[in-house]
C-alpha positions as CSV (number, residue, x, y, z in Angstrom):
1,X,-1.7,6.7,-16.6
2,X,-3.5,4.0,-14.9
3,X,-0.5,2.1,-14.8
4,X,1.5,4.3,-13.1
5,X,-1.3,5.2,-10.7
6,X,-1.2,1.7,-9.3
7,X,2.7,1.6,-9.1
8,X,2.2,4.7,-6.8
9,X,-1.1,3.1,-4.5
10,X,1.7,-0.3,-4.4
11,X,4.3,1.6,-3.2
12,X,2.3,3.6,-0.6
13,X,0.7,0.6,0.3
14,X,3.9,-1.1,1.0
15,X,4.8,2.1,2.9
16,X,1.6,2.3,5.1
17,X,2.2,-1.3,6.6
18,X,6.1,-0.4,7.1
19,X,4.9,2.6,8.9
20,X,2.2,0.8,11.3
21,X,4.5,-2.0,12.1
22,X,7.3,0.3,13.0
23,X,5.1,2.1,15.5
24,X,3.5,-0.9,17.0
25,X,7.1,-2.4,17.3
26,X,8.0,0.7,19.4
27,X,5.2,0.7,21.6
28,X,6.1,-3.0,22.2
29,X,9.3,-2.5,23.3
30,X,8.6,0.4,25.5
31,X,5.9,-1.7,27.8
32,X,8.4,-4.8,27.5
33,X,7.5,-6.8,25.1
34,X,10.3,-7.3,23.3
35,X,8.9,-11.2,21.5
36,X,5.7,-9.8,20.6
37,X,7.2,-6.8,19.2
38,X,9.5,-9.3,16.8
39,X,6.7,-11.2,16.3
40,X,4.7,-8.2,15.5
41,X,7.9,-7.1,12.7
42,X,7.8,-10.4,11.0
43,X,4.2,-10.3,10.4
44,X,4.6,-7.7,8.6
45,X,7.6,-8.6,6.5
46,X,5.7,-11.5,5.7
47,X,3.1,-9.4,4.5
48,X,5.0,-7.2,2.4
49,X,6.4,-10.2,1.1
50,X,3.3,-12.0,-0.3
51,X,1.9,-9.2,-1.7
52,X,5.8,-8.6,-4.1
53,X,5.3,-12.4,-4.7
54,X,1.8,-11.3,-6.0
55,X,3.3,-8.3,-7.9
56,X,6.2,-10.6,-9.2
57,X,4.1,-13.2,-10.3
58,X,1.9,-10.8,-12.1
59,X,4.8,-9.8,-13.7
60,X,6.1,-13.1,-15.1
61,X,2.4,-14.2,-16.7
62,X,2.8,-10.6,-18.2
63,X,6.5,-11.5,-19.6
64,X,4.9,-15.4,-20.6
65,X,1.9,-14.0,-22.5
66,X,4.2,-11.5,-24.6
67,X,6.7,-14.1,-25.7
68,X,4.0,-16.8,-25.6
69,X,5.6,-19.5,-24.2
């Protein structure tokens, strides 16, 4: 169970920053800011990136310690 209760925490995670950056890009745009508000959406992408790169890299040292390479 405590597995699955951190895929769940990941995936809202990943969903709380999606859902922040989406409203922070609107109210960009709506003043006229259109560069910040890109700026602002690859920020975040790059965030959600590095933290699957974390995940994925957890993931392979899983996969290496059970074959044992």
């Amino acid at each position: 169970m405590g597995e699955s209760g951190m895929d769940v925490d990941f995936i809202f995670k990943i969903a709380a920053i999606g859902i922040l950056v989406a409203v922070l890009n609107q109210l960009l745009v709506r003043s006229g800011r259109e560069e910040q508000a890109m700026m602002t959406t690859l920020a975040g992408l790059v965030v959600v990136l590095m933290i699957l790169v974390r995940r994925i890299s957890e993931l392979f040292e899983l996969i290496k310690t059970l074959f044992r390479f």
